[in-house]
N, CA, C and O of each residue as an XYZ file, in Angstrom:
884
protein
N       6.042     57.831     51.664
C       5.972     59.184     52.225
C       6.087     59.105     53.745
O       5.370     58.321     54.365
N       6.856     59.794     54.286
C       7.377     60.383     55.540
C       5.529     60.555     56.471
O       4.835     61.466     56.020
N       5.023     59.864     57.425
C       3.650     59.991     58.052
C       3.872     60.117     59.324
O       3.498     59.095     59.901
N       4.474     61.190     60.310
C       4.404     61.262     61.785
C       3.190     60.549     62.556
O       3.333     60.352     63.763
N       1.996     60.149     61.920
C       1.022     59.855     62.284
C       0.459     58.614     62.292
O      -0.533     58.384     62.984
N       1.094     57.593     61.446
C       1.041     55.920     61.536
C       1.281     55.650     62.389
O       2.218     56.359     62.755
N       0.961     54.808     63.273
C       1.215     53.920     63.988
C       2.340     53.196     63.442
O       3.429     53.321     64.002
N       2.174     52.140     61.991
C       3.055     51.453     61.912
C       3.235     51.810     60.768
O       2.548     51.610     59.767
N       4.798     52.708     60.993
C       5.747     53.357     59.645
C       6.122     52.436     58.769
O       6.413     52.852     57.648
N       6.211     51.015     59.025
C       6.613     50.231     57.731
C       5.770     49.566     57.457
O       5.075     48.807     58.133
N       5.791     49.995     55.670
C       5.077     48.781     54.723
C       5.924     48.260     53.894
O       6.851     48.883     53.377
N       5.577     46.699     53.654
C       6.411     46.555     52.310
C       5.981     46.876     51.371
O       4.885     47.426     51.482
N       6.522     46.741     50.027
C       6.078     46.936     48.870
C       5.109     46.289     48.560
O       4.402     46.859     47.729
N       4.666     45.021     48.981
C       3.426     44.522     48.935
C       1.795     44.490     49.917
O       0.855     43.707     50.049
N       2.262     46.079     50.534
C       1.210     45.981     51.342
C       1.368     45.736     52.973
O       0.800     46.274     53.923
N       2.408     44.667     52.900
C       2.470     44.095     54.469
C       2.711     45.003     55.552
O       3.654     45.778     55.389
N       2.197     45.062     56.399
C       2.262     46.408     57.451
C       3.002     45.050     58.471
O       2.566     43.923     58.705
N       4.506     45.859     58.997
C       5.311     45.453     60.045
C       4.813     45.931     61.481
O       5.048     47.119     61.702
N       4.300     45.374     62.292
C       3.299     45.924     62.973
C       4.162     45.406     64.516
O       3.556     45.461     65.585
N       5.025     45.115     64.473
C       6.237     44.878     65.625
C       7.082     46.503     65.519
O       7.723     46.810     66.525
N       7.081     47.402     64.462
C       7.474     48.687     64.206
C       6.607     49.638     64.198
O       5.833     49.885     63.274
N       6.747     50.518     65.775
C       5.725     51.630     65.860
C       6.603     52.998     65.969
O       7.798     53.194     66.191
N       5.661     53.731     65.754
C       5.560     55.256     66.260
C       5.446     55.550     67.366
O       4.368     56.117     67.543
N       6.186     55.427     68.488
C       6.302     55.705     70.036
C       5.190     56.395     70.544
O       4.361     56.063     71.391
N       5.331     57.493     69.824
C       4.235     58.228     69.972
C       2.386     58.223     69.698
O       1.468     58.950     70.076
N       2.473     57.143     68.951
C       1.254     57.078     68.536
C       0.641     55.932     69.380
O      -0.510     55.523     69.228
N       1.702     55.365     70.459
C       1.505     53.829     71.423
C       1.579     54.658     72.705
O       0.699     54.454     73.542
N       2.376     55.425     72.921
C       2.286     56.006     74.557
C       1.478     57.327     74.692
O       1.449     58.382     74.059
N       0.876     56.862     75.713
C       0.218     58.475     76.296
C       0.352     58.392     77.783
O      -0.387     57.766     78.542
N       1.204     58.976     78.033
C       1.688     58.690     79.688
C       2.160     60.109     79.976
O       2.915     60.641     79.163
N       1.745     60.814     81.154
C       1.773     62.258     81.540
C       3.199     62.307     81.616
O       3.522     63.428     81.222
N       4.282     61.601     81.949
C       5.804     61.761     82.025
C       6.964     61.365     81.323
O       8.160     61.328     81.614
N       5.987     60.943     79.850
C       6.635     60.603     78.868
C       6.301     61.420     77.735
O       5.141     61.527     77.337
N       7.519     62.141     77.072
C       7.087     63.122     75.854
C       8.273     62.460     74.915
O       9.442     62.210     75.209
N       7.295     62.198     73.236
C       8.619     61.587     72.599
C       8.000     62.318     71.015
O       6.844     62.312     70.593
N       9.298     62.935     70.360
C       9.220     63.746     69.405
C       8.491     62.359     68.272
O       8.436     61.143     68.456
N       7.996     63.267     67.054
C       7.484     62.705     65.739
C       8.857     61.667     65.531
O      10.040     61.842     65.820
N       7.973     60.253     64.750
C       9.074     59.442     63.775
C       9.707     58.832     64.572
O      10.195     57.827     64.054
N      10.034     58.990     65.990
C      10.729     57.669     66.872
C       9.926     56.926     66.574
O       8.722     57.146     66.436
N      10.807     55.420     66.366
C      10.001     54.536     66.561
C      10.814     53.323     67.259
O      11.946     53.410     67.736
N      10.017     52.209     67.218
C      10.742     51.043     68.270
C      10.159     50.151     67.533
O       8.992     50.061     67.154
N      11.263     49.364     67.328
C      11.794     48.092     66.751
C      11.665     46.895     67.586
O      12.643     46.536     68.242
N      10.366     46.117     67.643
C      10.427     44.905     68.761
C      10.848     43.598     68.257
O      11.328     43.675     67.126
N      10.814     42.493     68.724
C      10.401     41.150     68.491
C       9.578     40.761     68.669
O       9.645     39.558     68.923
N       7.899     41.522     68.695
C       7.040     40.892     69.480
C       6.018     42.526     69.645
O       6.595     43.485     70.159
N       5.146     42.624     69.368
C       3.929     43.433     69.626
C       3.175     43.623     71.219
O       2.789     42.670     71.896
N       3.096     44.739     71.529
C       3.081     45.061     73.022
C       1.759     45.777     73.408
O       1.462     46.710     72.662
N       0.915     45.518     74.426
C      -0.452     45.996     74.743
C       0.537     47.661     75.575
O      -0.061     48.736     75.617
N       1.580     47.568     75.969
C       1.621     48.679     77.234
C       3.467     48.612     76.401
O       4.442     47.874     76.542
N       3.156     49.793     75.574
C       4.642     49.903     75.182
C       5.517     50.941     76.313
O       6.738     50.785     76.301
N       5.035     51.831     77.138
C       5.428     52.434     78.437
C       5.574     51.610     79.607
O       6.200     51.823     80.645
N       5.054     50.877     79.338
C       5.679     50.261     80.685
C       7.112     49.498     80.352
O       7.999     49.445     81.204
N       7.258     48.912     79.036
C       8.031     48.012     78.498
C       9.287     48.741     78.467
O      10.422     48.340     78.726
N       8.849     49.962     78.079
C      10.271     50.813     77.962
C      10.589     51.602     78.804
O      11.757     51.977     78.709
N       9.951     52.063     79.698
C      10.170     52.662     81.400
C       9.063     52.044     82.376
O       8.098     52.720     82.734
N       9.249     50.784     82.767
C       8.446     50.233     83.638
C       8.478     50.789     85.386
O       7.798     50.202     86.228
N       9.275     51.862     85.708
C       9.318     52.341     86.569
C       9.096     53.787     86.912
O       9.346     54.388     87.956
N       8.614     54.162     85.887
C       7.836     55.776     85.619
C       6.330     55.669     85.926
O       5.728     54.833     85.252
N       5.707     56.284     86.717
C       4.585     56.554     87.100
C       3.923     58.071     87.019
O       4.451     59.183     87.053
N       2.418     57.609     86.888
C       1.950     59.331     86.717
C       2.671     60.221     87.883
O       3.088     61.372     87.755
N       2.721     59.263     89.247
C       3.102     60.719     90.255
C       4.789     60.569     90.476
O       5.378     60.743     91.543
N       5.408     60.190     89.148
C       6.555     60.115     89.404
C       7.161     61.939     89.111
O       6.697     62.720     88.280
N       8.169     62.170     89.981
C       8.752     63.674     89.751
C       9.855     64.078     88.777
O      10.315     65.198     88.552
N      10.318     62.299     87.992
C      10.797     63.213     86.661
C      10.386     62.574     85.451
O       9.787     61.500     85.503
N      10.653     63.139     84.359
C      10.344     62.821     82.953
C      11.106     61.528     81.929
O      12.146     60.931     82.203
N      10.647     61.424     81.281
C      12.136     60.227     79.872
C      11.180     61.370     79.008
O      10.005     61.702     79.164
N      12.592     61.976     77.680
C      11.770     62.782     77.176
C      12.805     61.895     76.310
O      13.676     61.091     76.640
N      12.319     62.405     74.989
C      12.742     61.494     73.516
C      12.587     62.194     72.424
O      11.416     62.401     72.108
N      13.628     62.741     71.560
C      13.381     63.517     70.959
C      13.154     63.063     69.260
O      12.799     61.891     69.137
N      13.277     63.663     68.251
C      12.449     63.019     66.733
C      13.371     62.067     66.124
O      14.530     62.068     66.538
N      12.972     61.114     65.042
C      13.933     60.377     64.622
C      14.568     59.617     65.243
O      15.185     58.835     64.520
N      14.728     59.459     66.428
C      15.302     57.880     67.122
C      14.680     56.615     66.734
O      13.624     56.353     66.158
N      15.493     56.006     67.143
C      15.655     54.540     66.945
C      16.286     53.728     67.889
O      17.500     53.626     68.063
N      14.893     52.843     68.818
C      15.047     52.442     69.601
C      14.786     50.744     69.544
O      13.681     50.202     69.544
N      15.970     50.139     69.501
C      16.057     48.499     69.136
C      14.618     47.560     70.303
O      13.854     48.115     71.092
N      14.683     46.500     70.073
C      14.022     45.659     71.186
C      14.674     45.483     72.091
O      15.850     45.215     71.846
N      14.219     45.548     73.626
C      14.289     45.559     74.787
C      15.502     46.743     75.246
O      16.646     46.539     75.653
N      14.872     47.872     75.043
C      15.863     48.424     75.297
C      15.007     49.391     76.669
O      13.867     49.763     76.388
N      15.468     49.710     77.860
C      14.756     50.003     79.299
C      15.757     51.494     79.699
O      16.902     51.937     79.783
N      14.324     51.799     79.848
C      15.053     53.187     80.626
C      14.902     52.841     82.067
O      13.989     52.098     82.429
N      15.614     53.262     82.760
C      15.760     52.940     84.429
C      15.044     54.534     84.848
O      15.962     55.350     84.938
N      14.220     54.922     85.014
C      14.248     56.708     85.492
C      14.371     56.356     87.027
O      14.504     55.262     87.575
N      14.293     57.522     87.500
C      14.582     57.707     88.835
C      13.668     56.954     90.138
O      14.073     56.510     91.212
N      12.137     57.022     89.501
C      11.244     56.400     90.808
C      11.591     55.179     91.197
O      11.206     54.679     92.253
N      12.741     54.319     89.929
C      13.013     52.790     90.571
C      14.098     53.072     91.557
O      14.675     52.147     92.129
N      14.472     54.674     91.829
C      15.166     54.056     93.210
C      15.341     53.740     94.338
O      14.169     53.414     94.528
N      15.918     53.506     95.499
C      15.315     53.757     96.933
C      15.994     54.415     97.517
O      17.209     54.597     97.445
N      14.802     55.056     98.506
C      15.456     56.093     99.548
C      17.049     55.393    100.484
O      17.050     54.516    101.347
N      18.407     56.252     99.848
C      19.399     55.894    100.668
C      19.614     56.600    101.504
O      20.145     55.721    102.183
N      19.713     57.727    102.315
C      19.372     58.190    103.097
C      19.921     57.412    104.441
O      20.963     57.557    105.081
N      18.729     56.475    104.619
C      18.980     55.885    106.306
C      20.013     54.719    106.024
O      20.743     54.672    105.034
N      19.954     53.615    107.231
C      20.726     53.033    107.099
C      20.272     51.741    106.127
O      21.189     51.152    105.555
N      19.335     51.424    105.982
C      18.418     50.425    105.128
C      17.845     50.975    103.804
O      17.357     52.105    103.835
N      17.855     50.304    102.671
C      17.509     50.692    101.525
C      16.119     50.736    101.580
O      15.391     51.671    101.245
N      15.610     48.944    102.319
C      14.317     48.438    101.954
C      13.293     49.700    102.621
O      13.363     50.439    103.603
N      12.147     49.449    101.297
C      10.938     50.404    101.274
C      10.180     49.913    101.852
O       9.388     49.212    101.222
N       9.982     50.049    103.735
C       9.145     49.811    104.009
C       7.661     50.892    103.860
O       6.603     50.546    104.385
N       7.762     51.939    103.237
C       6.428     52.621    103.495
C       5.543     52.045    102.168
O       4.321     52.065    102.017
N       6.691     51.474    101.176
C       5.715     51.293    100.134
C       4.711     49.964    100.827
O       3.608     49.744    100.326
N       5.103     49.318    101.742
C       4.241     48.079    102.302
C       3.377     47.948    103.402
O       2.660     47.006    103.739
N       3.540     48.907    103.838
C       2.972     49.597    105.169
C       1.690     50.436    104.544
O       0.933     50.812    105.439
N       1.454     50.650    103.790
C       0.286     52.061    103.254
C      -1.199     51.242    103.528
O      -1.411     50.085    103.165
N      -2.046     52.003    104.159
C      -3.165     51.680    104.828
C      -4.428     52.471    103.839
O      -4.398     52.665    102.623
N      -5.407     52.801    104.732
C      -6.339     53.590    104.310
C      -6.054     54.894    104.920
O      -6.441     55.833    104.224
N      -5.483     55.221    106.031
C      -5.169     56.198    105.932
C      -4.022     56.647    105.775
O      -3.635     57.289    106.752
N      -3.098     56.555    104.693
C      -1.972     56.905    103.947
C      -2.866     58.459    103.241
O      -3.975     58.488    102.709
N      -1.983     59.519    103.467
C      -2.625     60.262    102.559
C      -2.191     60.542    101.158
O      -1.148     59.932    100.918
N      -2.589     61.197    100.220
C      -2.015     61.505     98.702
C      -0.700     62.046     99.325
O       0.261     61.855     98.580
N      -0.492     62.482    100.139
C       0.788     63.570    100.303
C       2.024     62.667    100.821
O       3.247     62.743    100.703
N       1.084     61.736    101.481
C       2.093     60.355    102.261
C       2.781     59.783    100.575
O       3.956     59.518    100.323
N       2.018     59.747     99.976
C       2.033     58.453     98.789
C       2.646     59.142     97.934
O       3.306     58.286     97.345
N       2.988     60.591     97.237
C       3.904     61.305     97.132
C       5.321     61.680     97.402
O       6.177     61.972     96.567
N       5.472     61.609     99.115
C       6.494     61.744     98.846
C       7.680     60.301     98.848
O       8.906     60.236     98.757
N       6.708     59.388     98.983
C       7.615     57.765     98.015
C       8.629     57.891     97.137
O       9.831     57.640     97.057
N       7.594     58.448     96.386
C       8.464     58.752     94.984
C       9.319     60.092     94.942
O      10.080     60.346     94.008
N       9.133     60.900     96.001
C      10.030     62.222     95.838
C      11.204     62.080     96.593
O      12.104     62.920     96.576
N      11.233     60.903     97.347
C      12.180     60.593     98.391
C      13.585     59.513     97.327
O      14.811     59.618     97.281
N      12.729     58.681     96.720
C      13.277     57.802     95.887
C      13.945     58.541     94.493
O      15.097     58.242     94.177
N      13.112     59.587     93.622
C      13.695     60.050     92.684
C      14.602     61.558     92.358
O      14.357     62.631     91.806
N      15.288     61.185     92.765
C      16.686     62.539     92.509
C      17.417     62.152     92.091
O      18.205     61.448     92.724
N      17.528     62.364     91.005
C      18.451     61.995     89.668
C      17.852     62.919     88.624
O      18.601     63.244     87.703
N      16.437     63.457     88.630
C      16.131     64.356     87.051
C      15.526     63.880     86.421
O      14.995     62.806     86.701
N      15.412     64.333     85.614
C      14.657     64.112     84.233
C      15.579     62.781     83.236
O      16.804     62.801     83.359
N      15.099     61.937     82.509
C      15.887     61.176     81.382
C      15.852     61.901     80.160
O      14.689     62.304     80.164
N      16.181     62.170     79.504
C      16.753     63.259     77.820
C      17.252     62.137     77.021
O      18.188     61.464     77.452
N      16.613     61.839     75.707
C      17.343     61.261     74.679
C      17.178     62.699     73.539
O      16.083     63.141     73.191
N      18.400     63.212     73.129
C      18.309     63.643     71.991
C      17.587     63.253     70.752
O      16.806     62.303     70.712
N      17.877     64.022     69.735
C      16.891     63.721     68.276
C      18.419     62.541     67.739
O      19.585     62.392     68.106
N      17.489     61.928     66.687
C      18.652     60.926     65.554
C      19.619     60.088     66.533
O      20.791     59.803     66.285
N      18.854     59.730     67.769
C      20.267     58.597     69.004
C      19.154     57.011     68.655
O      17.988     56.669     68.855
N      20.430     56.425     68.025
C      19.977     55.015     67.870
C      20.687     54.218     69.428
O      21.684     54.311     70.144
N      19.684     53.598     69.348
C      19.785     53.149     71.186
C      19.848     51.544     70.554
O      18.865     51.157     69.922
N      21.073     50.580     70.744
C      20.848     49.106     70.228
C      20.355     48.215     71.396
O      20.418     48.667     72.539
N      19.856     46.939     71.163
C      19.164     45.812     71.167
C      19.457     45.728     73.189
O      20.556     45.952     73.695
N      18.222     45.373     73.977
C      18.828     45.381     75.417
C      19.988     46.289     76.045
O      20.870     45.863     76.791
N      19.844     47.566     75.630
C      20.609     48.617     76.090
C      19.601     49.363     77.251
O      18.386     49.381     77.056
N      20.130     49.908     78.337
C      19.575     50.223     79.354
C      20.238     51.717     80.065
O      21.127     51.830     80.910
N      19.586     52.571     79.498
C      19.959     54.052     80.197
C      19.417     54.309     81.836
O      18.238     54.030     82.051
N      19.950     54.643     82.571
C      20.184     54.816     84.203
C      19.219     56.022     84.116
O      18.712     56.596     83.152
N      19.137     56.212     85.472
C      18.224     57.303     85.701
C      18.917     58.854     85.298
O      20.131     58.846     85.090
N      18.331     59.912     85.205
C      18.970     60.986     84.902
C      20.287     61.345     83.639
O      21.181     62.191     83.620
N      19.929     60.388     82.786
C      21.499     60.533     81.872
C      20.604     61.580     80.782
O      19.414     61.884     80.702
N      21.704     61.907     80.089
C      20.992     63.069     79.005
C      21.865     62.119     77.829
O      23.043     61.936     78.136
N      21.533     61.665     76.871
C      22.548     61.197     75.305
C      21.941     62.573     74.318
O      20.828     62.983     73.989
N      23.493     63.021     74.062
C      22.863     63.425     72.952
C      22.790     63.288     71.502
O      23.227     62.285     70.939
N      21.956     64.797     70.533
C      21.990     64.277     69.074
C      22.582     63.356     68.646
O      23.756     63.171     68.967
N      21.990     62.620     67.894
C      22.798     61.646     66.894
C      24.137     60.949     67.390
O      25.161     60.853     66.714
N      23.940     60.441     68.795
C      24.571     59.704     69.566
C      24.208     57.731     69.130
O      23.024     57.636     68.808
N      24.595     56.988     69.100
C      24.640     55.805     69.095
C      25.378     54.633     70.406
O      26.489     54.444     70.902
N      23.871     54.015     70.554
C      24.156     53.506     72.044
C      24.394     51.953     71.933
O      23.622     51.355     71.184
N      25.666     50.996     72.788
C      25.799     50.048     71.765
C      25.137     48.909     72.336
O      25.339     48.746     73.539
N      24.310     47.992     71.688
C      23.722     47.017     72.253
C      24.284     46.008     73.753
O      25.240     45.241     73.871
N      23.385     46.363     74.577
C      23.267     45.689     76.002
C      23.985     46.767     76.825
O      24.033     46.666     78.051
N      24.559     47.824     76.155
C      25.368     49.092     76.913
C      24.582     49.007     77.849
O      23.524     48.398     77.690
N      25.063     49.884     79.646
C      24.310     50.571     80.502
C      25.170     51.907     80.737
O      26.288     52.314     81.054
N      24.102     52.238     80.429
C      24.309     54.060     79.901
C      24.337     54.894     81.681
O      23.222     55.029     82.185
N      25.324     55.300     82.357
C      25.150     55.595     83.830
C      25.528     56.918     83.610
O      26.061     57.467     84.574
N      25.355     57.738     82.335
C      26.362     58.773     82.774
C      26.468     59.751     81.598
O      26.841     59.073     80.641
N      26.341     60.815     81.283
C      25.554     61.943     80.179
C      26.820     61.019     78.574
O      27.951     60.534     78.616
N      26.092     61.148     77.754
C      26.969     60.809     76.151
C      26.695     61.802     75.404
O      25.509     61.990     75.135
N      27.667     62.665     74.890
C      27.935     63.755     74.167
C      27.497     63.460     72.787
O      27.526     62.289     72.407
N      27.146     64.280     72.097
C      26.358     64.377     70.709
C      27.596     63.588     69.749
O      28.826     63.578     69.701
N      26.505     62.983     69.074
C      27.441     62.556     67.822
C      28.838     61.157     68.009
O      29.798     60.879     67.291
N      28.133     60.340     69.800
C      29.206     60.098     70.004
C      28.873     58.114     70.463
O      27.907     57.749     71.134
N      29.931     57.173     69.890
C      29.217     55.475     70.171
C      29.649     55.361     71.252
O      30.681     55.991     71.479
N      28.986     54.423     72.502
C      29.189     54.114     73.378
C      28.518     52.766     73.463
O      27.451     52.445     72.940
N      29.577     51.793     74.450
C      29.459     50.576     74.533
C      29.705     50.263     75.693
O      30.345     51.078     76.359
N      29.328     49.128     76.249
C      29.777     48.284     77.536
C      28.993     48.959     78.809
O      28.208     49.867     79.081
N      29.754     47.877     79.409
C      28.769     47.690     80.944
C      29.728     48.217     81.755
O      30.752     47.535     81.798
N      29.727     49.704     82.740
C      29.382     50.602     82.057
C      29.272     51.288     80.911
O      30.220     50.695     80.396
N      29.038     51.794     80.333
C      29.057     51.967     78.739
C      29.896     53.316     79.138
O      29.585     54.167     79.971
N      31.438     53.238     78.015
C      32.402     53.722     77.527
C      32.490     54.724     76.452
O      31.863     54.019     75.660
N      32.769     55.875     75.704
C      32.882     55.841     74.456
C      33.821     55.246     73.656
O      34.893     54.968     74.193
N      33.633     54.926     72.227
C      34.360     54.065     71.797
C      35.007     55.048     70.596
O      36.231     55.149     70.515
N      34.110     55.776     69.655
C      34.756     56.800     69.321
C      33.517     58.189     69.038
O      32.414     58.377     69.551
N      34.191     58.880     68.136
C      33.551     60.308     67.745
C      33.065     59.857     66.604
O      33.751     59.090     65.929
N      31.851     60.235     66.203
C      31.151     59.543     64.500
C      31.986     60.599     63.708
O      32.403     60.380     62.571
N      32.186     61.684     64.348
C      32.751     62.556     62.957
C      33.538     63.564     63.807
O      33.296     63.634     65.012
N      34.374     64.268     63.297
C      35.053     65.288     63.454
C      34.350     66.414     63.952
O      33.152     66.578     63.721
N      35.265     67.461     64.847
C      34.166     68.231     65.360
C      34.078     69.390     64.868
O      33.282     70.077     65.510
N      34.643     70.028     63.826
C      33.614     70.750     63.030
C      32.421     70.244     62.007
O      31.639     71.024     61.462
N      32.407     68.739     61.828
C      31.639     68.328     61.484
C      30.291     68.408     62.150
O      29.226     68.909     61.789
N      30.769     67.582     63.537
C      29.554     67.669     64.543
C      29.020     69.392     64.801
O      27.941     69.876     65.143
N      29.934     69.799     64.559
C      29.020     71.472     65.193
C      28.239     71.791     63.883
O      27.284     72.542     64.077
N      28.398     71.451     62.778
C      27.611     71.824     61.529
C      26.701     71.321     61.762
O      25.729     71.995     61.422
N      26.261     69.677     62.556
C      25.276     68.792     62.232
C      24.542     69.060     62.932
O      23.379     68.709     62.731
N      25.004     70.050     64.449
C      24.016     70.595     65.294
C      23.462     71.773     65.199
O      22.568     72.258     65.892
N      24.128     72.292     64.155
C      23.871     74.038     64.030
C      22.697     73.764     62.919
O      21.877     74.673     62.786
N      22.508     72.331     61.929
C      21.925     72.544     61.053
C      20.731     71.741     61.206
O      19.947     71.889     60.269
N      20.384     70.994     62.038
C      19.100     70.582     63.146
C      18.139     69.709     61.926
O      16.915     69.639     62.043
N      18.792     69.146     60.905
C      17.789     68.808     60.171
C      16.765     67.984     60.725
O      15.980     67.811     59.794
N      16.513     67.624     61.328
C      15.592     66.763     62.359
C      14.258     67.337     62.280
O      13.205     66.723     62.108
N      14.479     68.960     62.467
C      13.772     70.106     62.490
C      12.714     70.359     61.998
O      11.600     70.514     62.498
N      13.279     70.427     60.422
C      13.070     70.613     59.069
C      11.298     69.995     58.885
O      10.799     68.971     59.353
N      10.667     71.079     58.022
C       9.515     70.515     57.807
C       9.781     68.959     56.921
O      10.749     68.593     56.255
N       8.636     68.350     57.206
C       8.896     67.053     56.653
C       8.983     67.028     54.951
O       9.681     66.123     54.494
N       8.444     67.787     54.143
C       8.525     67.863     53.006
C      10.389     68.577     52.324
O      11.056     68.401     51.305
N      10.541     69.339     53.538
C      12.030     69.490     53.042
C      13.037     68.625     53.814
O      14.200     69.026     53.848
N      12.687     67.385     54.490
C      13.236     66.242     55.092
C      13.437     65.189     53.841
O      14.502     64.601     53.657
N      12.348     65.039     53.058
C      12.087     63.770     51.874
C      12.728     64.317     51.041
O      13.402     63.543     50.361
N      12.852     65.921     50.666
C      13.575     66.267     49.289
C      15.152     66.217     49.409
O      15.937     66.372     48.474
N      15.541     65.918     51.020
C      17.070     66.183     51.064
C      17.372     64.638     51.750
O      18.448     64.545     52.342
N      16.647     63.627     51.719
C      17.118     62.507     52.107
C      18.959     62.061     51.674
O      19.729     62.147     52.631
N      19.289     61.824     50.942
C      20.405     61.566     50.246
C      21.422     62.364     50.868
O      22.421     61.765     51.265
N      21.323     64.110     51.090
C      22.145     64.321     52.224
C      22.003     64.046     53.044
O      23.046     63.670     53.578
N      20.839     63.948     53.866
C      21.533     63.857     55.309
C      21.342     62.359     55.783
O      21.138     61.983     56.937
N      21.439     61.665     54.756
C      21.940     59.900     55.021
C      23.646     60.003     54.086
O      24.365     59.017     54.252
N      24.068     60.856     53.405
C      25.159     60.855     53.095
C      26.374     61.332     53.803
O      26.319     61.207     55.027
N      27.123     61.688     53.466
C      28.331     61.977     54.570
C      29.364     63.500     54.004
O      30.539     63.809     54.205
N      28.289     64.132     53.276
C      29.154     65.226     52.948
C      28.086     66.280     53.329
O      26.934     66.490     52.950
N      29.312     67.136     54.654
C      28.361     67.835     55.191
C      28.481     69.228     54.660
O      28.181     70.085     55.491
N      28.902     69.743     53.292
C      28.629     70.529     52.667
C      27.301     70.544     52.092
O      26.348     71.216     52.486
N      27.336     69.715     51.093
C      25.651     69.199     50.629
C      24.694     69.198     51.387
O      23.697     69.507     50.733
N      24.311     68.911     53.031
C      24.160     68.354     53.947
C      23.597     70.475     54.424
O      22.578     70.946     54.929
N      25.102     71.218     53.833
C      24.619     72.549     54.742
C      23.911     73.225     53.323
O      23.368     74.288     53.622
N      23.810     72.993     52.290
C      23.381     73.631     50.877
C      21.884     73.375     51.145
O      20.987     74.215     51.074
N      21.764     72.041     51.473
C      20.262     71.742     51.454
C      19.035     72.470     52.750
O      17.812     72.593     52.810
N      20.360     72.857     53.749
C      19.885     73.234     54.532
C      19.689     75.204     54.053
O      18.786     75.844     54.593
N      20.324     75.659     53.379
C      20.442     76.983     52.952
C      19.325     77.141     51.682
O      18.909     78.165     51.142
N      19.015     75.743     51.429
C      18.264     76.195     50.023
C      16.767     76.401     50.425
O      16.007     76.709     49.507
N      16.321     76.287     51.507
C      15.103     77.254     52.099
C      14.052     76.219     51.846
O      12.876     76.450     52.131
């Protein structure tokens, strides 16, 4: 059964709880990280600070977000870059000297605008159903959307349209998963959405590939 609320969504049939496979959500609580039900992340290895691991450069007084929406699937080592890792370009020198310089009397407002100086780029956006593969690394400010697929070690610099694979350094698209009246059905019909009990009864469509069935199940209420 479908549990937004495990920690660790996989068991085997014998009990064994995969405990390298979490619920994003049920591991992060970080004021600038919001990540829908059922993401989960796929490690090699079990993590005390799964936020830092996956945006190690997001801070509480950072000024934008990584938001993550339901049903993703996010491989091992895969890093969001958000905006506070960048530096003020501006002058003629990158290097941060105020971050090394801060005294006792630095004020909150000093220590603020660090990060407001450094992050302009936005918010990070992963759509719902975007499988993100193995050491893939999204840039600050990119939006991927729905049911996008990101291809292992990709660096993502730059928005990826719904429904769509991208690969390489920069990461490219490579093609369209489906046709685009397909894709506009798959967005118009949001199964992601769907209470979870009418998610388990329509599994078979919407892991299948006929998006008639796919819109029946969605009409049958």
């Amino acid at each position: 059964m479908l549990d937004p609320t495990k920690k660790h969504p996989m068991v085997m049939p014998d009990g064994a709880v995969i405990k390298t496979v979490v619920h994003l959500n049920r591991v992060i609580d970080h004021p600038r990280i919001e990540i829908g039900d059922f993401t989960y992340s796929g490690q090699l290895t079990e993590f005390d600070d799964y936020a830092g691991v996956l945006a190690p450069f997001l801070f509480p007084l950072s000024p934008e977000r990584l938001v993550i929406g339901r049903f993703c699937q996010i491989a091992h080592g895969v890093r969001f870059i958000t905006s506070s890792a960048n530096h003020d370009m501006r002058g003629f020198s990158t290097y941060p000297f105020s971050n090394f310089t801060m005294d006792g009397d630095t004020t909150p407002a000093e220590v603020q605008a660090l990060f407001d100086a450094a992050g302009g780029k936005g918010d990070t956006v992963i759509g719902n159903d975007v499988w993100i593969g193995m050491e893939a690394i999204v840039m600050p400010g990119v939006t991927v959307g729905d049911g996008a697929i990101i291809g292992a070690r990709a660096v993502v610099a730059s928005d990826v349209p719904p429904y769509t694979v991208v690969a390489g350094n920069p990461a490219r698209p490579v093609k369209r998963r489906f046709d685009e009246p397909t894709t506009r059905a798959l967005l118009a019909v949001r199964w992601w959405d769907w209470p979870v009990e009418k998610i388990e009864a329509s599994i078979d469509a919407i892991t299948g590939a006929d998006i008639d069935a796919l819109t029946r199940a969605a009409d049958a209420g």
